[in-house]
C-alpha positions as CSV (number, residue, x, y, z in Angstrom):
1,X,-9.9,0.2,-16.2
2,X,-8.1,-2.8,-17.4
3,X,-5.6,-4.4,-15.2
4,X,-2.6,-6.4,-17.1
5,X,-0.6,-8.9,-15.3
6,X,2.2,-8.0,-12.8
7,X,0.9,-4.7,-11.9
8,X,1.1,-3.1,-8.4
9,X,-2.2,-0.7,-7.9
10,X,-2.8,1.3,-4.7
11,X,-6.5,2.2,-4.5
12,X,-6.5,5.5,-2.6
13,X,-9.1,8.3,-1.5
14,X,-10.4,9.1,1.7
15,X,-12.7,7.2,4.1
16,X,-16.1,6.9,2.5
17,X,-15.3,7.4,-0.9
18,X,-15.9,3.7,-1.9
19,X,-12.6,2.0,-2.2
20,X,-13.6,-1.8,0.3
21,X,-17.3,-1.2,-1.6
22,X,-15.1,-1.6,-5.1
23,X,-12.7,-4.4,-3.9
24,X,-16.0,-6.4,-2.6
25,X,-17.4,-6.0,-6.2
26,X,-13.7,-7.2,-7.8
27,X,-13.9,-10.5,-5.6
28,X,-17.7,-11.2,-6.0
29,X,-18.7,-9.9,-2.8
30,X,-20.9,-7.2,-4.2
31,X,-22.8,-7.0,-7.6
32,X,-22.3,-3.7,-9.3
33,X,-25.2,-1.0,-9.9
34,X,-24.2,-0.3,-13.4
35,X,-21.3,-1.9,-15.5
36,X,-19.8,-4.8,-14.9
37,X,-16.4,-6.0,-14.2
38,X,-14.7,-8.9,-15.3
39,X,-11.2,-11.5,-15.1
40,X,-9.4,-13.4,-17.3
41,X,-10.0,-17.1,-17.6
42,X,-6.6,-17.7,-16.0
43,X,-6.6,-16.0,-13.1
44,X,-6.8,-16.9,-9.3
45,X,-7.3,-14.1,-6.6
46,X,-6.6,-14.3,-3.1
47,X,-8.1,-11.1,-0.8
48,X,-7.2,-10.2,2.6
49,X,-9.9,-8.4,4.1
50,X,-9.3,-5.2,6.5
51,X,-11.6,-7.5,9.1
52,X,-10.3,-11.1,9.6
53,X,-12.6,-13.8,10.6
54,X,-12.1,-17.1,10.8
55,X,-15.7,-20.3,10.6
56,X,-13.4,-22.1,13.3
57,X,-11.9,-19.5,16.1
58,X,-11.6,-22.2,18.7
59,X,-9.8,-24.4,16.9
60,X,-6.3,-24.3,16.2
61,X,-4.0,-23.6,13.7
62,X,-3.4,-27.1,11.7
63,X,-7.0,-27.9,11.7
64,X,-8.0,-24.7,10.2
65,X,-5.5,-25.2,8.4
66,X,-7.0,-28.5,7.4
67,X,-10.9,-27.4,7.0
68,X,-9.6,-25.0,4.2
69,X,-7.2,-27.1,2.4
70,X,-9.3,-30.2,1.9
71,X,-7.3,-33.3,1.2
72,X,-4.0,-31.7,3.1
73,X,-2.6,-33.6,5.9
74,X,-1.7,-32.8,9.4
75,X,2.2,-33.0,8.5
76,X,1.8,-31.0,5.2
77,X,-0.3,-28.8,6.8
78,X,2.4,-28.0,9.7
79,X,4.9,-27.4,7.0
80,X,2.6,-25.2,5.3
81,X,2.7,-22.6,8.9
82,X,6.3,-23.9,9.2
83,X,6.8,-21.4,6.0
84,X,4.9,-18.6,7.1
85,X,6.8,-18.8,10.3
86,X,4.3,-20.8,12.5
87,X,6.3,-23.5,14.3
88,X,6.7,-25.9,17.4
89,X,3.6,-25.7,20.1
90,X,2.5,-22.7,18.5
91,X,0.5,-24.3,15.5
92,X,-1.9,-25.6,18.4
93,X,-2.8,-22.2,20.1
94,X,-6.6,-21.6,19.2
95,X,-7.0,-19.2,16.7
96,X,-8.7,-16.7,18.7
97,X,-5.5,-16.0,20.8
98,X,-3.9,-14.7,18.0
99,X,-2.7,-11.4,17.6
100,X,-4.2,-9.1,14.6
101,X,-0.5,-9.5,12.9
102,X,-0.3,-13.2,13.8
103,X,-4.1,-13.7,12.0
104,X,-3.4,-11.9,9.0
105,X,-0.3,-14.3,8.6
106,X,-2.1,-16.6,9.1
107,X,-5.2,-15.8,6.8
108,X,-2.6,-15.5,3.9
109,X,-1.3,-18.6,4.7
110,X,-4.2,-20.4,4.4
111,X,-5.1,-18.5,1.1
112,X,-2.3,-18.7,-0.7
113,X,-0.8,-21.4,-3.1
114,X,1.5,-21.8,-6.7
115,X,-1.8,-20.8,-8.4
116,X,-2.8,-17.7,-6.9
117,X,-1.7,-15.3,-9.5
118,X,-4.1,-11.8,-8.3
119,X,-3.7,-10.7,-4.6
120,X,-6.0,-7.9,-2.8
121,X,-5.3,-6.5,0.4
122,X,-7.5,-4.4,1.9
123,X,-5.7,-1.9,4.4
124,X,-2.8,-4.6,4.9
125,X,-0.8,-3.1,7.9
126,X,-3.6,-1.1,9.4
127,X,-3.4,-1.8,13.5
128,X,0.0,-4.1,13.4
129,X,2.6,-4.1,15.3
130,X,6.3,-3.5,13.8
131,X,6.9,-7.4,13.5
132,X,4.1,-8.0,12.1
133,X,4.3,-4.9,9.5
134,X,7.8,-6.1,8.5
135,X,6.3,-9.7,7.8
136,X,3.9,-8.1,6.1
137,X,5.8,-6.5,3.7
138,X,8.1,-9.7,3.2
139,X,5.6,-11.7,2.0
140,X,4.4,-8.7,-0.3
141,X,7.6,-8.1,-1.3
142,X,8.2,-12.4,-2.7
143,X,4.7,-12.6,-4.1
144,X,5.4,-11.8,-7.8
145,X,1.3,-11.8,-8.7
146,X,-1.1,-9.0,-9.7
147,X,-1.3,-6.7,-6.7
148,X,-4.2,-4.5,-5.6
149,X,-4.3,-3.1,-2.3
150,X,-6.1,-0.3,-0.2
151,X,-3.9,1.1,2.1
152,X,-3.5,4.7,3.5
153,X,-0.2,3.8,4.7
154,X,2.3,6.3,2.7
155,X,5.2,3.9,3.6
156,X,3.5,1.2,2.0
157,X,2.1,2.8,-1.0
158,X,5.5,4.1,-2.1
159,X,7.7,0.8,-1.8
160,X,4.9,-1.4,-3.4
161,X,2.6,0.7,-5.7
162,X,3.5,0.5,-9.6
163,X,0.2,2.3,-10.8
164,X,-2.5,4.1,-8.5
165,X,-5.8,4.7,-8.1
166,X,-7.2,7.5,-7.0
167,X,-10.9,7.3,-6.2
168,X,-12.7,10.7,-5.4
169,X,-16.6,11.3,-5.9
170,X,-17.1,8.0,-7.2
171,X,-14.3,8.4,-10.3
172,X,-11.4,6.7,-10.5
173,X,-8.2,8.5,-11.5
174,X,-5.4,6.5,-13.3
175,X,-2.1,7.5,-12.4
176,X,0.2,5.2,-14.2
177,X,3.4,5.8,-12.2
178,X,4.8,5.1,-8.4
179,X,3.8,7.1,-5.3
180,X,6.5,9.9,-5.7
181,X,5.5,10.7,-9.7
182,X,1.9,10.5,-8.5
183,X,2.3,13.4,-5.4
184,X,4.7,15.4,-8.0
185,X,2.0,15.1,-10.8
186,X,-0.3,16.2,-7.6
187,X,1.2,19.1,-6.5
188,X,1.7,20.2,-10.2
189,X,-2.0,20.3,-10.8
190,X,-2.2,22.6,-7.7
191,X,-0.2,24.7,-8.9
192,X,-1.7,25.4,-11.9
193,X,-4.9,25.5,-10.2
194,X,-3.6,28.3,-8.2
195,X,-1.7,29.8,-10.7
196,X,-5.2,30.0,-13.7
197,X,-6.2,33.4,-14.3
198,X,-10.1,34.0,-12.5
199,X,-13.1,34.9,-14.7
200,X,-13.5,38.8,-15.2
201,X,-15.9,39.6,-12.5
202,X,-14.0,37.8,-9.7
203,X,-11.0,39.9,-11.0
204,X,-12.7,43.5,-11.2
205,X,-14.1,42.8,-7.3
206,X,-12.2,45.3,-5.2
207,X,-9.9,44.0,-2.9
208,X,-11.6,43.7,0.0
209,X,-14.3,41.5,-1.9
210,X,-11.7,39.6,-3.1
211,X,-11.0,35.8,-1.2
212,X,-7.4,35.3,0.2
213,X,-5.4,32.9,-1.6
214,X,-3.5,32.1,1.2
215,X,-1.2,34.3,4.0
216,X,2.7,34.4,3.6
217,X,3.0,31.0,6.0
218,X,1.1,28.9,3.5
219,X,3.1,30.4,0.5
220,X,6.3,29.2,2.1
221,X,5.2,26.1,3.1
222,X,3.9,25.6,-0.7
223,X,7.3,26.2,-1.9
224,X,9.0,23.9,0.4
225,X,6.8,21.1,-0.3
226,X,7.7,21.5,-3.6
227,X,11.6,21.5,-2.7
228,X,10.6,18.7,-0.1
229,X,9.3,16.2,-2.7
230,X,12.6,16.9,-5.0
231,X,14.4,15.6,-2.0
232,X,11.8,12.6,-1.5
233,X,12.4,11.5,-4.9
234,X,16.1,11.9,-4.9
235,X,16.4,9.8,-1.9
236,X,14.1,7.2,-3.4
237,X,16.0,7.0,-6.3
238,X,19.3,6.7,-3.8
239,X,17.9,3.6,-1.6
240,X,16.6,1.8,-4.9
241,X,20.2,2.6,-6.3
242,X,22.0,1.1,-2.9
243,X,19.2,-2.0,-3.0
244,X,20.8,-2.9,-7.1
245,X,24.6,-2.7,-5.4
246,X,23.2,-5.1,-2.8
247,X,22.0,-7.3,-5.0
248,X,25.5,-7.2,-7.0
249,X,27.5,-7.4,-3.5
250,X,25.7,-10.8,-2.5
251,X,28.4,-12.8,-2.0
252,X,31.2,-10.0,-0.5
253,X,29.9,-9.7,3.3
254,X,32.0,-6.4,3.8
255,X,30.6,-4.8,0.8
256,X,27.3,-5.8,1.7
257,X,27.4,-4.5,5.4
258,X,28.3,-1.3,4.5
259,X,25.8,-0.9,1.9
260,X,22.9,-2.3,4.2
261,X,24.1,0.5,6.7
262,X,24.0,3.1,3.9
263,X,20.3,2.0,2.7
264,X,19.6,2.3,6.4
265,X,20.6,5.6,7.0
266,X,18.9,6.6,3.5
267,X,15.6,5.3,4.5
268,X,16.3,7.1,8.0
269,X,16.4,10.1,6.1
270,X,13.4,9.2,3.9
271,X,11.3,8.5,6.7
272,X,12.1,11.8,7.8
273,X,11.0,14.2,4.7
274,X,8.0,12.1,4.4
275,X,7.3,13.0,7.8
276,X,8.6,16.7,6.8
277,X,6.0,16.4,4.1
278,X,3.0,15.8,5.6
279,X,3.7,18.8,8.2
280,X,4.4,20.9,4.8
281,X,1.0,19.9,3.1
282,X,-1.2,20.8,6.2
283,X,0.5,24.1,6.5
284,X,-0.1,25.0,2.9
285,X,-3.6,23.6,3.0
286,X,-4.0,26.1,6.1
């Protein structure tokens, strides 16, 4: 797997398979049983682990702060939390009071700088609240790095992920393309699963031998899941369409208002068939 600058990879698979095991070997965490893995002479990762810990718990935010950044001042280190929304008495609350959110923030704050060019997340908005989810994806959303991330969060994977993944049985599978391509390339491969003639003596078994493909229910919920990711990709293609307008509409408040209550009411609807979609998979998985 070779990983070129700018990319956006999701590392996805189910709990178990490996995927924190892999990211510990990417930052030097872990040493591989076989192969090896290596980075380019110019870059400089920053990784968010799914469990935060900090040497100094008791202390508080500046002189954290100030143990990890050696040579930085108090001031520049209060402007420093100033930016990733840390301000007045709060920057002298221990660090243990801290919310799971308000750590992560504050984890990435103390990681990142101009340099860091290759950020890994591991499970990024796993256990935040909505706050701190949005802030999340902000500060995803600015950084214009190398991203790898494991997340399960469907939300997540679909706004940010450029490339994915998929690690099942200890094999990666590239998918070159966003979320949507990757569950429509997916669902295509079921299909022709399902669809492949059987070998000759599973066909000639009489029919009582035979095994059930799958009752009338999970039929229909296979072909709406197929109609349901049509409409997941057209409205994708609609919000990223009312995000460019947005961008042109900048300076015209009006314009703008009534777009940001269209892309609203899009991702509304969004929200909605990915929720519709999940139903429609467990169905026609029975």
């Amino acid at each position: 797997l070779k990983v070129e600058g700018g990319e956006r990879i999701a590392l996805i698979g189910d709990n178990g398979t490996g995927k924190s095991t892999l990211i510990k070997m990417i930052v030097g965490e872990l040493y591989p049983d076989d192969g090896r893995i290596k980075t380019g002479p110019q870059v400089k990762e920053a990784y968010l682990p799914q469990i935060i810990r900090f040497d100094h718990p008791d202390w508080n935010l500046v002189e954290n702060m100030m143990a990890a950044k050696k040579g930085l001042s108090a001031q520049s280190a209060r402007n420093r939390l100033a930016a990733y929304d840390f301000r007045g008495e709060d920057v002298f609350k221990p660090v243990s009071v801290l919310s799971g959110g308000e750590q992560s923030r504050l984890r990435l704050c103390m990681l990142m700088d101009d340099e860091i060019n290759f950020l890994i997340l591991d499970e990024p908005t796993n256990h935040l609240d909505i706050d701190s989810r949005e802030w999340i994806e902000e500060a995803v959303e600015a950084y214009d790095g190398t991203l790898l991330f494991v997340s399960h969060d469907r939300y997540f994977i679909n706004r940010f992920a450029t490339r994915i993944w998929e690690l099942t049985d200890g094999t990666i599978t590239d998918y070159p393309c966003g979320f949507a391509q990757y569950r429509q390339m997916k669902a295509q491969e079921e299909a022709e699963k399902a669809a492949a003639p059987k070998p000759e003596k599973e066909r000639e078994k009489p029919a009582a031998e035979r095994p059930q493909r799958g009752n009338k229910a999970q039929q229909a919920a296979r072909r709406q899941l197929t109609i349901c990711e049509r409409d997941i990709a057209k409205a994708e293609e609609r919000i990223a369409a009312l995000e460019a307008d947005m961008e042109a509409a900048a300076c015209d408040y009006e314009k703008l208002n009534e777009l940001v209550g269209q892309k609203d009411a899009a991702q509304a609807e969004l929200d909605a068939l990915y929720e519709r979609w999940e139903q429609l998979s467990e169905e026609a998985e029975g």
